[in-house]
Gaussian input, Z-matrix of N, CA and C with variables (Angstrom, degrees):
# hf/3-21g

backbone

0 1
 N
 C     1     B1
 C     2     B2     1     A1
 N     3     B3     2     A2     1     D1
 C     4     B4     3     A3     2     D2
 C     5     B5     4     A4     3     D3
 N     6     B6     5     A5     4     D4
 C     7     B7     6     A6     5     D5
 C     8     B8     7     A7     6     D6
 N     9     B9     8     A8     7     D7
 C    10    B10     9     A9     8     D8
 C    11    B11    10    A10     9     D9
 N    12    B12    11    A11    10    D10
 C    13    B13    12    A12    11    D11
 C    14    B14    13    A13    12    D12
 N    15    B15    14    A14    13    D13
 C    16    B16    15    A15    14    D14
 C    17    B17    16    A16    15    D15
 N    18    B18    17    A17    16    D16
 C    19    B19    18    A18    17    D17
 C    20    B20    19    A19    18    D18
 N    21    B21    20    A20    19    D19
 C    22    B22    21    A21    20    D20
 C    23    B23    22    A22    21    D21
 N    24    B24    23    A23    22    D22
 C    25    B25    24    A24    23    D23
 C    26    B26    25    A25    24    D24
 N    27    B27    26    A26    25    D25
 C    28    B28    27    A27    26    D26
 C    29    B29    28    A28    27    D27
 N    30    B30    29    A29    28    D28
 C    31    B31    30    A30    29    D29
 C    32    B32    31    A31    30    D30
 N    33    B33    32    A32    31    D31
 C    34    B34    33    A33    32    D32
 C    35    B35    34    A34    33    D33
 N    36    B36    35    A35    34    D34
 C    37    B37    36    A36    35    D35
 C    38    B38    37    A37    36    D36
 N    39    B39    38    A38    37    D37
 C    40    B40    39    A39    38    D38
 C    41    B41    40    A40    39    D39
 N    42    B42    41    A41    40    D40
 C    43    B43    42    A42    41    D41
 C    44    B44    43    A43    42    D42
 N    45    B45    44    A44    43    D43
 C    46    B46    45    A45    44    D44
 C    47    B47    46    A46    45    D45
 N    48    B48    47    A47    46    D46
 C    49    B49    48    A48    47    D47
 C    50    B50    49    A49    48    D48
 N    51    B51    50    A50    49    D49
 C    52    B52    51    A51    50    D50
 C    53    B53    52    A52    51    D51
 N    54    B54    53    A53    52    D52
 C    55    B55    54    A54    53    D53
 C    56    B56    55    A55    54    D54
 N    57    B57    56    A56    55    D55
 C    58    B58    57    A57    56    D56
 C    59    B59    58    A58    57    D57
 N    60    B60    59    A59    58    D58
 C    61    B61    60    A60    59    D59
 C    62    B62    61    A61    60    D60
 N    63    B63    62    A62    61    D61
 C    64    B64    63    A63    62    D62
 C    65    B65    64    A64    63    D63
 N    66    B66    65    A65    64    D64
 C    67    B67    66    A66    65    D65
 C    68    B68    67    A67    66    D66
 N    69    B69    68    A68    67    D67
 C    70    B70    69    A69    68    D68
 C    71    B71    70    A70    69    D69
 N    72    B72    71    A71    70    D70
 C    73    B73    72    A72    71    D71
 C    74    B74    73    A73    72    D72
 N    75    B75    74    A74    73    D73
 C    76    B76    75    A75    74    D74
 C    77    B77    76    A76    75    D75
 N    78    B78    77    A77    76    D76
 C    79    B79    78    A78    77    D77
 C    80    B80    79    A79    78    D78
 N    81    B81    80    A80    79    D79
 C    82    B82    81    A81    80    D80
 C    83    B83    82    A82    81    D81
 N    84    B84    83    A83    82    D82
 C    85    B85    84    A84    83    D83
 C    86    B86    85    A85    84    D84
 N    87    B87    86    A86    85    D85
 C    88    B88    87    A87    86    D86
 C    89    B89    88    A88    87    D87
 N    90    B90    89    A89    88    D88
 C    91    B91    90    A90    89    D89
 C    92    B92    91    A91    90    D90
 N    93    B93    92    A92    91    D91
 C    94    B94    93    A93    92    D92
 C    95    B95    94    A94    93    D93
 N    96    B96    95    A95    94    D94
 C    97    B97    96    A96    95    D95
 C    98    B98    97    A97    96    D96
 N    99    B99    98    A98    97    D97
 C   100   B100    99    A99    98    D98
 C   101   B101   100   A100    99    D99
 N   102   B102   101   A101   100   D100
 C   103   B103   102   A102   101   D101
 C   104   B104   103   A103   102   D102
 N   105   B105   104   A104   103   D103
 C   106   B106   105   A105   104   D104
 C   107   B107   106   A106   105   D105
 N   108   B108   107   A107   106   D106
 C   109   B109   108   A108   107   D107
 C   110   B110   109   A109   108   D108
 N   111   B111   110   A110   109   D109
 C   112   B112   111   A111   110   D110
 C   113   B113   112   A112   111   D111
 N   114   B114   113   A113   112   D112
 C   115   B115   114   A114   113   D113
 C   116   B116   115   A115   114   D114
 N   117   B117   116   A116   115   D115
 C   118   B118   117   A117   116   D116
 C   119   B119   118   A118   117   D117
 N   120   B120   119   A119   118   D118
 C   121   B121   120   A120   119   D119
 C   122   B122   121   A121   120   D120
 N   123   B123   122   A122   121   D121
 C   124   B124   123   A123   122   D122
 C   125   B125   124   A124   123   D123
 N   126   B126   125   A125   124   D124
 C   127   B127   126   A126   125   D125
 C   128   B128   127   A127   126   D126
 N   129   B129   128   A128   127   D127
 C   130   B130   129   A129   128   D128
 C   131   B131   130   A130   129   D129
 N   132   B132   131   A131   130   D130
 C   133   B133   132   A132   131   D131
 C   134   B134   133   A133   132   D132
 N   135   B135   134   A134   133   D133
 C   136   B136   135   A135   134   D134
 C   137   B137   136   A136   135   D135
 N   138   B138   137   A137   136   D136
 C   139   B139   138   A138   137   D137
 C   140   B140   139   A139   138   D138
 N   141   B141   140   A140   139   D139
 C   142   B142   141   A141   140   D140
 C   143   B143   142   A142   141   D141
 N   144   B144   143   A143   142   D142
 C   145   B145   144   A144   143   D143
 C   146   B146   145   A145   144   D144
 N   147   B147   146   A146   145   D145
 C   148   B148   147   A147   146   D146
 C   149   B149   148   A148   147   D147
 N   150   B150   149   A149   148   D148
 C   151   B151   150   A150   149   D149
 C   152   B152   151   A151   150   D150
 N   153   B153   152   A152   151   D151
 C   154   B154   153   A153   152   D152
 C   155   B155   154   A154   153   D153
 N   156   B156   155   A155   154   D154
 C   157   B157   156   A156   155   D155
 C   158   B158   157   A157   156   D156
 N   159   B159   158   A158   157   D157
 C   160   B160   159   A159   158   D158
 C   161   B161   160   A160   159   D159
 N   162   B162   161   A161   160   D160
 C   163   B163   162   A162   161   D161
 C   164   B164   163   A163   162   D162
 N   165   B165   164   A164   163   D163
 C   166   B166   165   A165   164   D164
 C   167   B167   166   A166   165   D165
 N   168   B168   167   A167   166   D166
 C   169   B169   168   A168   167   D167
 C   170   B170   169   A169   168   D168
 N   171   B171   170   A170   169   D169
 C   172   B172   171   A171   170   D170
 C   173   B173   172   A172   171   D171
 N   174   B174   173   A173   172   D172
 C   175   B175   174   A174   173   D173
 C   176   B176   175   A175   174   D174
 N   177   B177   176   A176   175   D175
 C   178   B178   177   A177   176   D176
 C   179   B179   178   A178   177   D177
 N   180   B180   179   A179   178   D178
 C   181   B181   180   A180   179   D179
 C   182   B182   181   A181   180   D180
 N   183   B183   182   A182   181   D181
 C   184   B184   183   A183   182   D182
 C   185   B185   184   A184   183   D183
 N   186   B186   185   A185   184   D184
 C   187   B187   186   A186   185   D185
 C   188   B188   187   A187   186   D186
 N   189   B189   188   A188   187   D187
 C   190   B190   189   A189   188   D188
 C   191   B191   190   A190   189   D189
 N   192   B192   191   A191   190   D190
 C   193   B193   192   A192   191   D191
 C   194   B194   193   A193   192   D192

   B1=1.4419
   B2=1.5260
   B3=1.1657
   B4=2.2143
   B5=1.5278
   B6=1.1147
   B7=1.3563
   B8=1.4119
   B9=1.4861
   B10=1.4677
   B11=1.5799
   B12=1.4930
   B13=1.3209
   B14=1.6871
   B15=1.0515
   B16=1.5935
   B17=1.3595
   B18=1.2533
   B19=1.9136
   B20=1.4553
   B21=1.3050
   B22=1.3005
   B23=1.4644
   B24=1.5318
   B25=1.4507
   B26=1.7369
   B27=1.1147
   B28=1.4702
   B29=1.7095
   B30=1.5460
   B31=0.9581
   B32=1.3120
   B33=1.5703
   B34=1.7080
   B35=1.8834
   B36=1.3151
   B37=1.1766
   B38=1.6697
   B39=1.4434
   B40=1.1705
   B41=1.7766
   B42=1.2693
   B43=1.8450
   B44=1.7270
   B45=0.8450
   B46=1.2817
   B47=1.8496
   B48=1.4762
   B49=1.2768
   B50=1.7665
   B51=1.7091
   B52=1.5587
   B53=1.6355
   B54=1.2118
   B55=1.3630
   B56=1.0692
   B57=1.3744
   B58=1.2399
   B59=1.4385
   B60=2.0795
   B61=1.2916
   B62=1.7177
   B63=1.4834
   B64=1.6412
   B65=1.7513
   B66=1.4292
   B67=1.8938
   B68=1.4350
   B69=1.1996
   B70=1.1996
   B71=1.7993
   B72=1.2355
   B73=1.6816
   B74=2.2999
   B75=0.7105
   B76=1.8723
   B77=1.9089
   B78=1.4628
   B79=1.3340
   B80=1.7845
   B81=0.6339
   B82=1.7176
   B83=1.7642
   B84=1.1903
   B85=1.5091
   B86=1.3060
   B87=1.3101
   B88=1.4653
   B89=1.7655
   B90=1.6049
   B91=1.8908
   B92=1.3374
   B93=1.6742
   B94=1.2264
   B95=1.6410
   B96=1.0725
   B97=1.3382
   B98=1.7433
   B99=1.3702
   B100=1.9121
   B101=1.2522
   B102=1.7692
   B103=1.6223
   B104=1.2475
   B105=1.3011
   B106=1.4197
   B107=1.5232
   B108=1.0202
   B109=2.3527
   B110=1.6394
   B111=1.2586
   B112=1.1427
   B113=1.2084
   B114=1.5710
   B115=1.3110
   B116=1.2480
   B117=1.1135
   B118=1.4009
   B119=2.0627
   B120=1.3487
   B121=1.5958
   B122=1.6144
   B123=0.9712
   B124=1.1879
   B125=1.3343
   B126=1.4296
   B127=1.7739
   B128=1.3496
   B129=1.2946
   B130=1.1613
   B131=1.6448
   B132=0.9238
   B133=1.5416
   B134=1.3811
   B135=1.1798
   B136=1.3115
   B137=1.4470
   B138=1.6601
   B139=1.2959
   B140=1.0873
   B141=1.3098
   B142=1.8553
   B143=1.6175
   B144=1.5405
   B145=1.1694
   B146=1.6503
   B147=1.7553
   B148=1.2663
   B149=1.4451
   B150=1.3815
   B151=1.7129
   B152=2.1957
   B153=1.4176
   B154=1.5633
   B155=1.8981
   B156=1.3527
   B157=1.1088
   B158=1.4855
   B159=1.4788
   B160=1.3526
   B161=1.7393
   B162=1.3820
   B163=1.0393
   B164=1.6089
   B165=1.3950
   B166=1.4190
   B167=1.5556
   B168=1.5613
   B169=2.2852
   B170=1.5372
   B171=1.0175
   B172=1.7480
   B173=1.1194
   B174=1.1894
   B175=1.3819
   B176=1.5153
   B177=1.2461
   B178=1.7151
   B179=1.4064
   B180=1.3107
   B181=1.8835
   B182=2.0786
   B183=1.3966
   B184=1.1425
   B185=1.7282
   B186=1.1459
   B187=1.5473
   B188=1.5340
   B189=0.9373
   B190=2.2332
   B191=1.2974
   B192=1.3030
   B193=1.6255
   B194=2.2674
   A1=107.06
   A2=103.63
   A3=108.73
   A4=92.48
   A5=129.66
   A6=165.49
   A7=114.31
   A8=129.09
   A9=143.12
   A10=113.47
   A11=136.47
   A12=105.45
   A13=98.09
   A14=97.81
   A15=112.45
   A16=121.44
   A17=96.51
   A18=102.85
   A19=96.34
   A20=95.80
   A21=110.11
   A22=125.09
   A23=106.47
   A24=132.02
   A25=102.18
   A26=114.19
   A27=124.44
   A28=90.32
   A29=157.26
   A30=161.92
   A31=104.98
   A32=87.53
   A33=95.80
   A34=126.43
   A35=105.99
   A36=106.29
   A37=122.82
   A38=101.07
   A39=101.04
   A40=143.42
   A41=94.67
   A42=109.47
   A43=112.02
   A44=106.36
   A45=122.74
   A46=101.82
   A47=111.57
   A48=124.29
   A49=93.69
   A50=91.62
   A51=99.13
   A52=111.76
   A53=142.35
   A54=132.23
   A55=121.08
   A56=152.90
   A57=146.16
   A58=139.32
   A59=105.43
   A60=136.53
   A61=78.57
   A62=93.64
   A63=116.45
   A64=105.60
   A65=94.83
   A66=102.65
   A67=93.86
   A68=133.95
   A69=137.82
   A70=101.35
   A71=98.04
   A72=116.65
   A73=101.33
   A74=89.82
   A75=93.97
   A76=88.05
   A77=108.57
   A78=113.87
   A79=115.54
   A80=131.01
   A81=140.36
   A82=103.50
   A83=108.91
   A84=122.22
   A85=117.14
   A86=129.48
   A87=136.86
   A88=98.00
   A89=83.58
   A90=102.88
   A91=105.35
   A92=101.94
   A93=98.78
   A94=120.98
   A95=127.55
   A96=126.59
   A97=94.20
   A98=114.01
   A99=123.61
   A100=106.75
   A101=132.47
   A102=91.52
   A103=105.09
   A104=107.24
   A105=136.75
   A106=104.82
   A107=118.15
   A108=117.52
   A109=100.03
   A110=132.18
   A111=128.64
   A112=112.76
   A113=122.00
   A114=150.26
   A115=145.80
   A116=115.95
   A117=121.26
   A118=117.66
   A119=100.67
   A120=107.14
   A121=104.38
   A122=132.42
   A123=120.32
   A124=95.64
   A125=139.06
   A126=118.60
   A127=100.30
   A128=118.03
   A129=138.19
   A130=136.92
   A131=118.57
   A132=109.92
   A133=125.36
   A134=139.29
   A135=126.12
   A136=124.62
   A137=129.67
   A138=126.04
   A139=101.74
   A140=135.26
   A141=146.69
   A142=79.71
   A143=162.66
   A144=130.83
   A145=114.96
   A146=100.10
   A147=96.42
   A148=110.63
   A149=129.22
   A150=96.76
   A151=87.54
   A152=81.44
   A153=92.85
   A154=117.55
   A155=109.02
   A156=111.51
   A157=122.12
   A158=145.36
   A159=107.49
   A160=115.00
   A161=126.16
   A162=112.50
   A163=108.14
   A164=118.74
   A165=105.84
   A166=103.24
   A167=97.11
   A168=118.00
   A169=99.15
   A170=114.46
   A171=104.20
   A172=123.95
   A173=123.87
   A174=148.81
   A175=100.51
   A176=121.32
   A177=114.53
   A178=116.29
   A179=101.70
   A180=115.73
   A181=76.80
   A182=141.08
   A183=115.95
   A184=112.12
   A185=93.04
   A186=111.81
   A187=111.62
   A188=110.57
   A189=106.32
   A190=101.79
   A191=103.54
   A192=114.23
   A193=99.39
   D1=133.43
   D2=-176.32
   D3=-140.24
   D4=172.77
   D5=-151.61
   D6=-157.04
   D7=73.25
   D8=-153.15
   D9=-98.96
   D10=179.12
   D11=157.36
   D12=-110.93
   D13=160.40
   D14=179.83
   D15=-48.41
   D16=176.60
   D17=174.20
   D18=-144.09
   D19=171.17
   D20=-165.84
   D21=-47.24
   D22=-34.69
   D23=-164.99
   D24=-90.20
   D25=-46.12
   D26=178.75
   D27=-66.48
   D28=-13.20
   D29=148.59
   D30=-43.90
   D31=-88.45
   D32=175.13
   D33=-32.89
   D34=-58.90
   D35=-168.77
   D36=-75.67
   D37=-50.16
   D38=155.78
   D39=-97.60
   D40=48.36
   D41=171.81
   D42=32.21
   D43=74.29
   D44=-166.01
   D45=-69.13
   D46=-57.49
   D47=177.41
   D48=97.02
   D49=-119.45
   D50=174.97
   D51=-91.78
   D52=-21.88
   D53=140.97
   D54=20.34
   D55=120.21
   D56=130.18
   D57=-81.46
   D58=-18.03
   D59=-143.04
   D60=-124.27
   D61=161.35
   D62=155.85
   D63=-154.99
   D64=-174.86
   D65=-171.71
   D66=-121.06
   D67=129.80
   D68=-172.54
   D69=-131.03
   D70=122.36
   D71=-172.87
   D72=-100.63
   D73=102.97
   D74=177.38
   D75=-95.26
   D76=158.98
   D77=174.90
   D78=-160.13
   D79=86.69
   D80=177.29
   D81=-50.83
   D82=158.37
   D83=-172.38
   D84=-163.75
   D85=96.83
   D86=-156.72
   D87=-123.92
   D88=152.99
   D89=176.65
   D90=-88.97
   D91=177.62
   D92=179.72
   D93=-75.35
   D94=3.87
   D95=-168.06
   D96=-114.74
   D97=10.96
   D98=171.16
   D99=83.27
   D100=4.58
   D101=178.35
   D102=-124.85
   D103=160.40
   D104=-145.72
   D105=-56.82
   D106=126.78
   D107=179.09
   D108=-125.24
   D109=6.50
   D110=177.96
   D111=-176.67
   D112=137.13
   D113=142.21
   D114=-117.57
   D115=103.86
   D116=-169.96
   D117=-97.98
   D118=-172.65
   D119=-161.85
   D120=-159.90
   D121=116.79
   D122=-160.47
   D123=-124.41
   D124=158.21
   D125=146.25
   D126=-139.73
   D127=166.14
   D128=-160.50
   D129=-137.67
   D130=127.91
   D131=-171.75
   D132=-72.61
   D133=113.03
   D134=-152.76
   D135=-73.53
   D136=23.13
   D137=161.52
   D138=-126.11
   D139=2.87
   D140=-178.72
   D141=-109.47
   D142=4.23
   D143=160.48
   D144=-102.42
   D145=169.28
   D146=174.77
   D147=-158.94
   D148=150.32
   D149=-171.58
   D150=-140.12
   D151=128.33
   D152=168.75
   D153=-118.77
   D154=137.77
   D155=-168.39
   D156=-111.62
   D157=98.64
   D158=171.99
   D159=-108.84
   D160=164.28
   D161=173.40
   D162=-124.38
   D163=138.28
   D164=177.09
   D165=-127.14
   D166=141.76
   D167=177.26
   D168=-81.37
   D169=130.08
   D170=154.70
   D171=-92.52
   D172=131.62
   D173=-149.75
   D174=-34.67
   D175=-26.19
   D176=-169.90
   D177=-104.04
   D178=15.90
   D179=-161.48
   D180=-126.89
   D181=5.18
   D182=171.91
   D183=-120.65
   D184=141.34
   D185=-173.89
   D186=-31.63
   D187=134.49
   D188=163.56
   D189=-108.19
   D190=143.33
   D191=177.06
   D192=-118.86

């Protein structure tokens, strides 16, 4: 995920107004044998975006005290 400045077309299409910036989401997609079957590119308008994160440990990857 980056925060780029626009182009002309990302203007156009997504109505930028006073904007100069957008949020651009890239995403990789691999098989089970690792090679790559998809890439994508997303961009985004910067008051229509939003980014939520969670991360989860599995139980045997966390410390014992």
């Amino acid at each position: 995920m980056t925060v780029e400045h626009a182009t002309r077309e990302d203007a156009q299409y997504l109505e930028l107004g006073d904007y100069n910036c957008l949020a651009i989401i890239e995403s990789q997609t691999f098989d089970a044998d690792g090679i790559q079957i998809e890439w994508t590119q997303s961009r985004h308008h910067p008051e229509r975006f939003a980014f939520e994160d969670t991360a989860l440990r599995s139980r045997q990857n966390r410390a014992t005290n």
